[in-house]
C-alpha positions as CSV (number, residue, x, y, z in Angstrom):
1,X,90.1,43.3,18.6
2,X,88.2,41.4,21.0
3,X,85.4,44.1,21.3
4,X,85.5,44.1,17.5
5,X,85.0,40.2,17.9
6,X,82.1,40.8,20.4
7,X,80.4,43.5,17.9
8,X,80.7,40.6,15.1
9,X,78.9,38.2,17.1
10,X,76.1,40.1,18.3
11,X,75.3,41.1,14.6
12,X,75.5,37.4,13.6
13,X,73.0,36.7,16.5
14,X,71.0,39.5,15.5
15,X,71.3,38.7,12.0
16,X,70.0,35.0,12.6
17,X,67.3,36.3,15.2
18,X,66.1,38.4,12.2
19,X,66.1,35.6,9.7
20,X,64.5,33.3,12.2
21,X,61.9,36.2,12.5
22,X,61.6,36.5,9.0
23,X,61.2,32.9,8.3
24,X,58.4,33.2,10.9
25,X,56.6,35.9,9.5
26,X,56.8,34.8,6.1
27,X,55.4,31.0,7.6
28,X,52.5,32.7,9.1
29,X,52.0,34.6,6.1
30,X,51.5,31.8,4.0
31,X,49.4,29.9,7.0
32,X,47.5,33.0,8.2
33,X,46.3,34.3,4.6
34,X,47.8,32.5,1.4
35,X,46.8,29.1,3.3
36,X,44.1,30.2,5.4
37,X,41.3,28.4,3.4
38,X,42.9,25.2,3.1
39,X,43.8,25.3,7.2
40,X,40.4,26.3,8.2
41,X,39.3,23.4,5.6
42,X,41.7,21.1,8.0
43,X,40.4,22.3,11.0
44,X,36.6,22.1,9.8
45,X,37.2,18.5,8.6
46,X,38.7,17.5,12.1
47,X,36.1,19.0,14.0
48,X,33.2,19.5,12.7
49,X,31.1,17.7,11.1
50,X,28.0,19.5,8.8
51,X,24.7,17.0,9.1
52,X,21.0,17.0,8.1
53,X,18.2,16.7,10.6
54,X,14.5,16.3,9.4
55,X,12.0,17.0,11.5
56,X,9.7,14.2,13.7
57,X,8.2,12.0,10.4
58,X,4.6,12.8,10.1
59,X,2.1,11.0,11.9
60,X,-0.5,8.6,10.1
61,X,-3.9,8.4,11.7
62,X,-7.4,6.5,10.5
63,X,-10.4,8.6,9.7
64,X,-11.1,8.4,13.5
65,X,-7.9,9.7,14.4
66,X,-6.1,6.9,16.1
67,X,-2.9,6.9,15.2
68,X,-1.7,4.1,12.8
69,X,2.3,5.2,12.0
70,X,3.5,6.7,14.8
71,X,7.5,7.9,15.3
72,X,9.5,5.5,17.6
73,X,13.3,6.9,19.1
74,X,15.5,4.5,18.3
75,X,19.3,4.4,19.3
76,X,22.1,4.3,16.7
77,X,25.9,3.8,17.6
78,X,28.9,5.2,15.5
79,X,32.5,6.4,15.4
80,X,34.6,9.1,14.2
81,X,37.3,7.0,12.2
82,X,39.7,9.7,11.4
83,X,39.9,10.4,15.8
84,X,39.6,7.3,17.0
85,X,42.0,7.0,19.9
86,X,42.7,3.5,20.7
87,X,42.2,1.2,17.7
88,X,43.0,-2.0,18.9
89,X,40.9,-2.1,21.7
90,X,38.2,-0.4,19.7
91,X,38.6,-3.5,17.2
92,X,38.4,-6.2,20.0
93,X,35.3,-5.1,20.8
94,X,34.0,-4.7,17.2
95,X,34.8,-8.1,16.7
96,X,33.0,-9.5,19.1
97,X,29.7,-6.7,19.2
98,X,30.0,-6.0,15.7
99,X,31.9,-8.3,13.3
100,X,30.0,-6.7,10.3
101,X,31.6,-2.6,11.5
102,X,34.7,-4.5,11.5
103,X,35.0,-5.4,8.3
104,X,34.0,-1.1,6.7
105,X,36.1,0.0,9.4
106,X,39.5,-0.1,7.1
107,X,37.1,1.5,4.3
108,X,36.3,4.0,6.5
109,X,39.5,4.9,7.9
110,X,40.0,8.4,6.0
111,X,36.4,9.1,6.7
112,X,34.5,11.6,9.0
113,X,31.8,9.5,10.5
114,X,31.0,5.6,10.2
115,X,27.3,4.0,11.7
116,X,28.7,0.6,13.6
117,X,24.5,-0.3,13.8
118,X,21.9,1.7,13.8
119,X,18.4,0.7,15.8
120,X,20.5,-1.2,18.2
121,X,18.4,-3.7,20.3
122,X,18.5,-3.0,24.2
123,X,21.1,-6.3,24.8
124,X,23.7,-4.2,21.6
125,X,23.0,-1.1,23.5
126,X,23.8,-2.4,26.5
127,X,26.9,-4.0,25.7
128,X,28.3,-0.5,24.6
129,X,27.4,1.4,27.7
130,X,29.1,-1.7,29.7
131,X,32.5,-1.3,27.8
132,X,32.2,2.7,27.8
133,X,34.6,2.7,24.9
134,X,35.5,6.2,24.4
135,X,35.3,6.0,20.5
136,X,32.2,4.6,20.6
137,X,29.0,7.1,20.2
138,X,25.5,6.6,20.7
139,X,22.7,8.5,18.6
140,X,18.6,9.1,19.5
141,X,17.3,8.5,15.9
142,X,13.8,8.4,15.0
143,X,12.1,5.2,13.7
144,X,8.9,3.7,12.4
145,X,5.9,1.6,14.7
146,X,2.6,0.6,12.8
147,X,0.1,-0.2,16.0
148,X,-2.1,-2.0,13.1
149,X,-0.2,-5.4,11.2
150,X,-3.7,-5.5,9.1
151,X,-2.3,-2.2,7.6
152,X,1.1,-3.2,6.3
153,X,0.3,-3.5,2.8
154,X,-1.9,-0.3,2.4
155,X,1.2,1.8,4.6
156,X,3.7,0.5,3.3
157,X,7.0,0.7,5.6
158,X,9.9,3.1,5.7
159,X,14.2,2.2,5.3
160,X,16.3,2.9,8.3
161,X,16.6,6.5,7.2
162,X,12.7,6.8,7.3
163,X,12.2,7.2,3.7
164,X,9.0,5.5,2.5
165,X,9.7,2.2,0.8
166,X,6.5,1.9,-0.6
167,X,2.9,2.1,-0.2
168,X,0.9,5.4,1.7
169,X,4.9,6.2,3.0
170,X,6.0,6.2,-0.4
171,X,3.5,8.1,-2.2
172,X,3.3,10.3,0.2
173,X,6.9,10.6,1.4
174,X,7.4,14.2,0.7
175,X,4.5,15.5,2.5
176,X,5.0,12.9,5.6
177,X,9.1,14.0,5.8
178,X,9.2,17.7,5.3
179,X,12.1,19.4,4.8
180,X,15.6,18.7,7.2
181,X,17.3,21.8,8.7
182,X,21.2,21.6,8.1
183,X,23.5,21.9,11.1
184,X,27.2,22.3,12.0
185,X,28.1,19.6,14.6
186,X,31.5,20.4,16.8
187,X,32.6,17.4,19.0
188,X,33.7,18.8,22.9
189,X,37.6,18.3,24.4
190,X,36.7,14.6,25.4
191,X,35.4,13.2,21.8
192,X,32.6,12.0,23.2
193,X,29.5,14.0,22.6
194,X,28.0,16.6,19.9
195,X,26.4,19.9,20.3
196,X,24.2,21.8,17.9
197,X,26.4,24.9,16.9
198,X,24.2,28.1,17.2
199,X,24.7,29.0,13.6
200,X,21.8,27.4,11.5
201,X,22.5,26.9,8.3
202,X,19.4,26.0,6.3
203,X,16.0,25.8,8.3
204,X,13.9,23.0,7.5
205,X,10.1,22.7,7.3
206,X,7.9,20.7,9.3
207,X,6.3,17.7,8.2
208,X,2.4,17.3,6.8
209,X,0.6,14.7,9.0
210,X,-2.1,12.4,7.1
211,X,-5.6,11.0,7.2
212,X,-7.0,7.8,5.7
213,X,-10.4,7.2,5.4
214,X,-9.4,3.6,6.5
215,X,-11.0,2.8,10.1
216,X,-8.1,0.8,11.6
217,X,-10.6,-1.0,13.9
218,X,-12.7,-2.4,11.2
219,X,-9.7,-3.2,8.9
220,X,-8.6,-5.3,12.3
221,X,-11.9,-7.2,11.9
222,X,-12.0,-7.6,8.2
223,X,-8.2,-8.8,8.4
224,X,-9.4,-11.5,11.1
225,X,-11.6,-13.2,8.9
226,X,-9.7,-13.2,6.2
227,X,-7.1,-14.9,7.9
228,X,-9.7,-17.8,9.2
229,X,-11.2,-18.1,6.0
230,X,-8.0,-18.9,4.5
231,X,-7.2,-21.4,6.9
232,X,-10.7,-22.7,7.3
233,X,-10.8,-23.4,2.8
234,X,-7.2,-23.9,2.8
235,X,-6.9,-21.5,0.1
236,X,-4.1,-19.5,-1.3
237,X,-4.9,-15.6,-0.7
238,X,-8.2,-13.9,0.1
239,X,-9.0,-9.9,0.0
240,X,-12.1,-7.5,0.8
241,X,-12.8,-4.1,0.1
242,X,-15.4,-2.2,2.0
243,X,-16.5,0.8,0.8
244,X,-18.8,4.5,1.2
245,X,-20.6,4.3,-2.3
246,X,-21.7,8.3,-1.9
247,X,-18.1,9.4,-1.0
248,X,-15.9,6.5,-2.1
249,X,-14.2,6.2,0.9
250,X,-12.6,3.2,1.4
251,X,-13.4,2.3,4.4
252,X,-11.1,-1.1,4.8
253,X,-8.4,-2.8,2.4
254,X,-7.1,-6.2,3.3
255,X,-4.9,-8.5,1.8
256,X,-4.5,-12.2,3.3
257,X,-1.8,-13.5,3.6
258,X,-0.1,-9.8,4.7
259,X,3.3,-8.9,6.8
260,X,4.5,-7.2,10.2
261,X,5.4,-4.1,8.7
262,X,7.7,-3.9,12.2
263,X,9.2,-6.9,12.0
264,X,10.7,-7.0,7.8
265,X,13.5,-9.2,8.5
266,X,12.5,-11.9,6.2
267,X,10.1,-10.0,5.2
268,X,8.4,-12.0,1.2
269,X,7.5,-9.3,-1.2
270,X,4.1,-11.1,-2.3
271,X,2.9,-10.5,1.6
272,X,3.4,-6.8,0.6
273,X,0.9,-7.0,-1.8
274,X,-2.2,-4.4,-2.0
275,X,-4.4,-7.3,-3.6
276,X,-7.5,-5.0,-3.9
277,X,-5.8,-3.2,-6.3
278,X,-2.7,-4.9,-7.4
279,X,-4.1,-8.1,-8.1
280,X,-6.6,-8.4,-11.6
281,X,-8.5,-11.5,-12.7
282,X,-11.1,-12.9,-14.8
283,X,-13.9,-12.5,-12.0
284,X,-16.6,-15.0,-13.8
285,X,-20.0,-14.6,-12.9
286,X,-20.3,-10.7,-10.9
287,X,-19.7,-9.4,-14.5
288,X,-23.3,-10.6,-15.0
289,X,-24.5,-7.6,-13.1
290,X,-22.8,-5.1,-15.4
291,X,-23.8,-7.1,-18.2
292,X,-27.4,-7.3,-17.0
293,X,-27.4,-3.4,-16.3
294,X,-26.5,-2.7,-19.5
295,X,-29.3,-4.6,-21.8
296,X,-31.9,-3.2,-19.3
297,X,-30.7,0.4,-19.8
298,X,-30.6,0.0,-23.8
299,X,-34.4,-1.3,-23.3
300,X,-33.1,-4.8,-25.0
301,X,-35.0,-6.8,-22.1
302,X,-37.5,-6.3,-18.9
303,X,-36.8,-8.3,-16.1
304,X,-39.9,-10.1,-16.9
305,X,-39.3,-11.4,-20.1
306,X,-39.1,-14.9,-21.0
307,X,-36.3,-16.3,-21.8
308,X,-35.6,-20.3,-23.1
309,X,-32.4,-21.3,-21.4
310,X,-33.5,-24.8,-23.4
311,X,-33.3,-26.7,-19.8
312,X,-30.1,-28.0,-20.6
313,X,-26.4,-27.8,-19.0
314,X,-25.1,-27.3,-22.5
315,X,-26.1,-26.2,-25.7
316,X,-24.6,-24.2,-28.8
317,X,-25.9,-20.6,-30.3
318,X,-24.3,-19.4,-33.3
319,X,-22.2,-22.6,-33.3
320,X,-20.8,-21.7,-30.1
321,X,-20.7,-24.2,-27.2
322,X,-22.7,-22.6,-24.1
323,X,-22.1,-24.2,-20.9
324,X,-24.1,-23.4,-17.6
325,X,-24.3,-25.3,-14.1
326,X,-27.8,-25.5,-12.8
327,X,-30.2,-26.2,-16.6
328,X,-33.7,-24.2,-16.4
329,X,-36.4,-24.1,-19.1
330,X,-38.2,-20.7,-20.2
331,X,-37.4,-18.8,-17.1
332,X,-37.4,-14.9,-16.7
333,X,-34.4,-12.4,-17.2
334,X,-34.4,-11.7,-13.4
335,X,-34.0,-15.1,-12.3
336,X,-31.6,-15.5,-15.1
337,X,-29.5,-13.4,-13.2
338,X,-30.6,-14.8,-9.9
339,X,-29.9,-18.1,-11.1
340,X,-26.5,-17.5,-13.0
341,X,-27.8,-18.9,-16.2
342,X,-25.1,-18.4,-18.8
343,X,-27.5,-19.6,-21.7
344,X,-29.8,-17.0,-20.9
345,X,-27.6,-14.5,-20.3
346,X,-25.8,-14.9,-23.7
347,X,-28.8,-15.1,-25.4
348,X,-29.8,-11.6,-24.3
349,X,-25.9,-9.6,-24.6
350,X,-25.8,-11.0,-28.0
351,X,-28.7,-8.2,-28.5
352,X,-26.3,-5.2,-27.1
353,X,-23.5,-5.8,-29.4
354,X,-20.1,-3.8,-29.1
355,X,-22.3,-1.8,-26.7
356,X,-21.5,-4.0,-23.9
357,X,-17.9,-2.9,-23.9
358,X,-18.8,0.8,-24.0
359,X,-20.8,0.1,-21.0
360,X,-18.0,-2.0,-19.4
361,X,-15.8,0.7,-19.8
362,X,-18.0,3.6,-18.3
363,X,-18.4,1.8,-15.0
364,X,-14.3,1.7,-14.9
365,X,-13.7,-1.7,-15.5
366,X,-10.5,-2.0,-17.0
367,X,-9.3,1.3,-15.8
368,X,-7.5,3.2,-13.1
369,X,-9.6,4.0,-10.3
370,X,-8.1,7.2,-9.5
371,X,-7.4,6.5,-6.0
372,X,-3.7,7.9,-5.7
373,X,-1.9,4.4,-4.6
374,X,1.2,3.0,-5.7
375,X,0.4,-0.5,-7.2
376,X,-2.3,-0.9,-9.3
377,X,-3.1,-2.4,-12.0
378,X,-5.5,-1.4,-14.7
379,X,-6.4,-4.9,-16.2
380,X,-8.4,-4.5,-19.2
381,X,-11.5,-5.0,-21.6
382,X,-10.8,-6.7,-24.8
383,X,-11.6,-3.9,-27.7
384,X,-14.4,-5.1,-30.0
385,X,-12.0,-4.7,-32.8
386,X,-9.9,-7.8,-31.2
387,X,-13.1,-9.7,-30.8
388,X,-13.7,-13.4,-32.0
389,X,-16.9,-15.7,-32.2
390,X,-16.4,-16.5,-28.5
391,X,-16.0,-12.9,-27.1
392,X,-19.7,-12.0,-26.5
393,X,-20.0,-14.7,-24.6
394,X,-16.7,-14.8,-22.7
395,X,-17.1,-11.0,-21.7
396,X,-20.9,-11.5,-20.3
397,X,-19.9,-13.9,-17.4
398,X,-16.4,-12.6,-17.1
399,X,-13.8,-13.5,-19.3
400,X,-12.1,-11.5,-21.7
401,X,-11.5,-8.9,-18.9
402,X,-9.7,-8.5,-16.0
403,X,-10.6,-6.1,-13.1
404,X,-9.1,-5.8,-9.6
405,X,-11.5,-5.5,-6.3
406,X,-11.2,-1.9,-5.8
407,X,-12.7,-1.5,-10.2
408,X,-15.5,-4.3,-9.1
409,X,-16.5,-1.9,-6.0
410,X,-16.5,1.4,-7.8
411,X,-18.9,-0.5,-10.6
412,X,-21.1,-1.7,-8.1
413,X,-21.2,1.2,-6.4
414,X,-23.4,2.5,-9.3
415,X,-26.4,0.7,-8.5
416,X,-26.7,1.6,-5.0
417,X,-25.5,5.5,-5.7
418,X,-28.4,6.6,-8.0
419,X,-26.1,6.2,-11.0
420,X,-23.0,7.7,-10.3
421,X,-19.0,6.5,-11.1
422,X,-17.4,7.7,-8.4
423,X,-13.8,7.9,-7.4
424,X,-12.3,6.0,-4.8
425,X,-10.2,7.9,-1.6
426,X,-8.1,6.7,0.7
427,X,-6.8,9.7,2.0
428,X,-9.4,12.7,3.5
429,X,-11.1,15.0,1.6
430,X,-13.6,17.1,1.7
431,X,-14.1,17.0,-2.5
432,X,-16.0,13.7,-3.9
433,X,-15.3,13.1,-7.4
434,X,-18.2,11.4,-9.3
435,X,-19.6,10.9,-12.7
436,X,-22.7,10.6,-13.9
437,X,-25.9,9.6,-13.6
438,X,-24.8,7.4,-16.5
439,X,-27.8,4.7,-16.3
440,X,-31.5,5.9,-15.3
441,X,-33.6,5.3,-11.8
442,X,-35.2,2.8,-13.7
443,X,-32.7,0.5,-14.2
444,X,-31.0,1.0,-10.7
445,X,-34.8,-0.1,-9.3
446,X,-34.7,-2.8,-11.7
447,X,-31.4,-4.0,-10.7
448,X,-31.9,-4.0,-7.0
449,X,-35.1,-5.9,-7.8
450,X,-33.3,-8.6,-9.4
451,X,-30.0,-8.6,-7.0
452,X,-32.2,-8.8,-3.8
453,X,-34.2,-11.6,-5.0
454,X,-30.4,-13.1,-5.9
455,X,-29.9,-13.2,-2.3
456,X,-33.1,-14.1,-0.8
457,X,-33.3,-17.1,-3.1
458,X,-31.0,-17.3,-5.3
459,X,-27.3,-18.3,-5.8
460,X,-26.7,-15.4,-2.8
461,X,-28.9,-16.8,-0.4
462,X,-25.9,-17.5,2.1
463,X,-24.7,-14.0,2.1
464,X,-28.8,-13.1,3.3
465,X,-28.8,-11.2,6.7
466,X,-32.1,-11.1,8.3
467,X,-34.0,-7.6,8.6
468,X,-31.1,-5.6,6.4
469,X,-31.3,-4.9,2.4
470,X,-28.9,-7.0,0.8
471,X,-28.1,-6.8,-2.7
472,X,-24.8,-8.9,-4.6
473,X,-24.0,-11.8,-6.6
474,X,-21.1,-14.5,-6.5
475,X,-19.1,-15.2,-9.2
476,X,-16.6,-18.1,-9.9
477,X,-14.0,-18.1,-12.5
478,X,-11.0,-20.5,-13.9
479,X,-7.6,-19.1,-13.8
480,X,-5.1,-19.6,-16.1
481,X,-2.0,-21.6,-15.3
482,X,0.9,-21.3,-17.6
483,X,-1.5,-19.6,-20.6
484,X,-4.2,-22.2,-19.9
485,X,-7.0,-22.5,-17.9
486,X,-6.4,-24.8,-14.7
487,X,-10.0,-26.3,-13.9
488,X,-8.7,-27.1,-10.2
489,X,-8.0,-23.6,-10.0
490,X,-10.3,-20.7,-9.1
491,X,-11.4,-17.3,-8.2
492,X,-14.1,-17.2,-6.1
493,X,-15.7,-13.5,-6.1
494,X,-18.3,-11.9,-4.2
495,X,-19.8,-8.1,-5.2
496,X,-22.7,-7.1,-3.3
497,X,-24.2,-4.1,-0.6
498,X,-26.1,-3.4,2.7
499,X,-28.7,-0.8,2.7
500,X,-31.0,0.3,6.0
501,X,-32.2,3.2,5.9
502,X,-29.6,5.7,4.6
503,X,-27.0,3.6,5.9
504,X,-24.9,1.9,2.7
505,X,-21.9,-0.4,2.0
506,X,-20.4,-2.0,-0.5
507,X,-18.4,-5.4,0.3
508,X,-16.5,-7.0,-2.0
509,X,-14.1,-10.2,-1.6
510,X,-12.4,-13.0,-3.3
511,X,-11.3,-16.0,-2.3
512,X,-8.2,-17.9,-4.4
513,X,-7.4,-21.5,-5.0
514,X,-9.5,-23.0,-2.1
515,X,-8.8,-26.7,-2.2
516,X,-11.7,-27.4,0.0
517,X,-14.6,-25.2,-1.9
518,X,-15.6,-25.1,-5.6
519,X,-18.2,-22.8,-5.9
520,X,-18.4,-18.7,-4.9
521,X,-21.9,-19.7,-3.5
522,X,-20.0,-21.7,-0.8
523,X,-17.0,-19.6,-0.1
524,X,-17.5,-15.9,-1.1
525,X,-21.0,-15.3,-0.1
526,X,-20.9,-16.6,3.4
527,X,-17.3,-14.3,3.6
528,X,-19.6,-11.4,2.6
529,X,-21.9,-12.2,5.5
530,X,-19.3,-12.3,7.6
531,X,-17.7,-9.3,6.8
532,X,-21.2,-7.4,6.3
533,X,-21.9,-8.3,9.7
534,X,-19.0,-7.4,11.3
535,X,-19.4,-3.7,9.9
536,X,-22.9,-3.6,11.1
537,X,-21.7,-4.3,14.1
538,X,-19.2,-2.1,14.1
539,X,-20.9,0.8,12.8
540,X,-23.7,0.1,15.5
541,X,-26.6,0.0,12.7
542,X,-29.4,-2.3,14.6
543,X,-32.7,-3.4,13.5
544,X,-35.4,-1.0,15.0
């Protein structure tokens, strides 16, 4: 009975042993292969973590290849919420460092991965090495530095993840950011630092550098002036545009007042502006040029024709009130121009007609320049069919169409360049786009003619330079305020070129609301002359 007994037993042991084994087996049946997927899933999610990596940002450089975006390391802290060790402690410290990371951190709780700052300052990095917190992670990341403030609103700037906000790092974000490479990240036995895994999962593509045909020194330069012309009129904004009239390079941009594009904290969105090409206005009096080219390439007028401007500051033709500064008699159509005579002026554009537009509009005013930025504006050039009794007269000397700097320097470009439209570039390239001839020899000559003596003694006379070619005309315009025209408030324009030997620029600049000025003749042309001699200057191009 007993060994009976003992036989019993050892069957129920072996019995249970089996069903123990069996519950096993079946358990790592269901683990091993029914539930493989969702425990690898498990395992994955706890210990490894699948990022992104895109390669070093490419590099910005001027057309003289200094470097004018460069990549900056900057250091980045964050925490693995879902392994975090010691929570309280970790919050104590949070609270103090970090009160902001305090307040996701219950958000991130569940969560894989959780930035507490990222582009820590030295003192934030500092701090965390000090407490050596084992929860807490530091990160290399790479970052934005502009050597050149004067270029902040032509670059543009780029968000904490280095994607371009706007400007060249927007448009050309793509190009500048390449592709990222994709990588599996497994954190070691202490929690505390990451390791590439070998296995690569998608390989990235390096990113494009870029060239401008800016030259960061002379857009330094430019920016200077501006700056003390704004302070020395007290006026509201200024810009300039300098400019290759064979290639259409642009050469400098600069907007005053601009920003740090390294220091955006409070950055104000109207310091971002590109004024050369966001900003359009009524430009007065430079429109003259255009206007002036025009009747002298439809053989309306010679430059030495005699004109009676009726030697008054007002008068009326076809009913309509003319209004001019300085009154002269029976003068000829150059010093019309030289002179800024509206009388005169009108008198001859009423001859051209709905011709004038066309004109207006095959030098690019009121168009797209073509030049690939994010920003600008078009303005426009009122259509003859929208025309009134006023509109000859308000589109010779600049009303009735709006134009932005970059339009103004593309136009004038045209008298200098043996005829041609050209298309403005900012970046490099070896293809110049250009239309054209679309006026003769004859009237370019003519033109220069009349725009030289304009500076020699006419209204341009300050923006003379001795021993250089200097061609331009000022212009000065009413804005409107609130859908009327404010006359306390003005543009102040400048259009003009240098010429010695084979050596050729076009400057243009505008001065805005100076409260200390009221004519271009006092405020634009001697900021052309400043700027024209800066870049001769710069560009070494002496007197011989």
């Amino acid at each position: 009975m007993e060994v009976f007994n003992n036989y019993t037993r050892s069957i129920i042991v072996l019995l249970l042993f089996c069903m123990l084994y069996g519950v096993i087996v079946v358990n790592l049946y269901f683990i091993q292969i029914k539930q493989s997927d969702f425990f690898k899933n498990l395992g994955n999610k706890q210990y490894n973590v699948t990022i992104q990596s895109y390669p070093q940002r490419g590099e910005i450089f001027d057309r003289n290849n200094k470097p004018i975006a460069i990549n900056n390391d900057s250091i980045s802290a964050f925490i693995l919420p879902k392994t975090i060790s010691n929570k309280e402690e970790l919050t104590t410290f949070l609270e103090k460092q970090f009160p902001q990371a305090v307040a996701r951190l219950d958000a991130y709780e569940h969560k894989n991965f959780m930035f507490i700052k990222r582009n820590l300052s030295e003192e934030e990095i500092t701090a965390i090495t000090t407490n050596n917190h084992p929860d807490i992670h530091l990160l290399k990341e790479s970052s934005r530095f502009y050597p050149y403030e004067s270029l902040g609103p032509i670059l543009g700037i780029t968000d904490i993840d280095n994607n371009g906000l706007f400007g060249i790092e927007k448009q050309y974000n793509t190009q500048l950011q390449g592709i990222p490479t994709t990588y599996n990240l497994k954190k070691d036995a202490k929690l505390k630092h990451f390791y590439f895994s070998k296995e690569t999962t998608q390989q990235g593509i390096e990113a494009e550098p870029i060239t401008l045909t800016i030259d960061a020194d002379l857009q330094f330069k430019f920016q200077d002036i501006l700056d003390q012309t704004l302070a020395n009129c007290d006026a509201k904004e200024a810009a300039a545009v300098a400019l290759d009239p064979d290639t259409g390079e642009i050469l400098a941009m600069v907007s005053a007042p601009n920003f740090d594009p390294n220091n955006t904290k409070d950055l104000q969105i109207e310091t971002t502006k590109n004024r050369p090409i966001s900003e359009c206005f009524e430009t007065g009096s430079v429109i003259k040029v255009f206007a002036a080219l025009a009747a002298l390439e439809e053989n309306i007028t010679t430059i030495d024709e005699i004109i009676d401007c009726e030697n008054t500051k007002e008068t009326k033709i076809d009913n309509i009130r003319i209004r001019t500064v300085v009154p002269h008699g029976k003068i000829s159509f150059k010093d019309i121009i030289k002179y800024s005579n509206n009388i005169g002026i009108v008198k001859i554009t009423k001859r051209l007609g709905t011709n004038l537009y066309d004109y207006y509009k095959a030098l690019g005013l009121g168009e797209l320049t073509g030049v690939n930025l994010q920003g600008e504006q078009k303005g426009f050039v009122n259509h003859p069919t929208n025309w009134s009794a006023y509109s000859i007269q308000s589109l010779t000397y600049g009303y009735e169409l709006t134009t932005n700097l970059l339009q103004l320097a593309r136009a004038f470009a045209v008298i200098v360049n043996d005829g041609y439209v050209i298309t403005p570039q900012i970046i490099q390239q070896k293809n110049i786009k250009k239309v054209g001839p679309i006026v003769s020899s004859q009237t370019i000559q003519n033109m220069q003619d009349i725009l030289e003596e304009t500076i020699q003694s006419g209204t341009g006379r300050r923006a003379k330079i001795a021993g250089y070619k200097i061609i331009g005309k000022t212009g000065t315009s009413n804005l409107l305020d609130n859908g009327l025209y404010n006359d306390d408030k003005h543009l102040y324009t400048f259009v003009g070129a240098i010429e010695h030997n084979n050596y050729k620029r076009v400057i243009v600049a505008y001065v805005k609301e100076s409260k200390k000025v009221t004519y271009a003749s006092l405020v634009a042309a001697p900021l052309f002359k400043k700027l024209a001699e800066t870049i001769l200057l710069h560009d070494q191009i002496f007197i011989t």
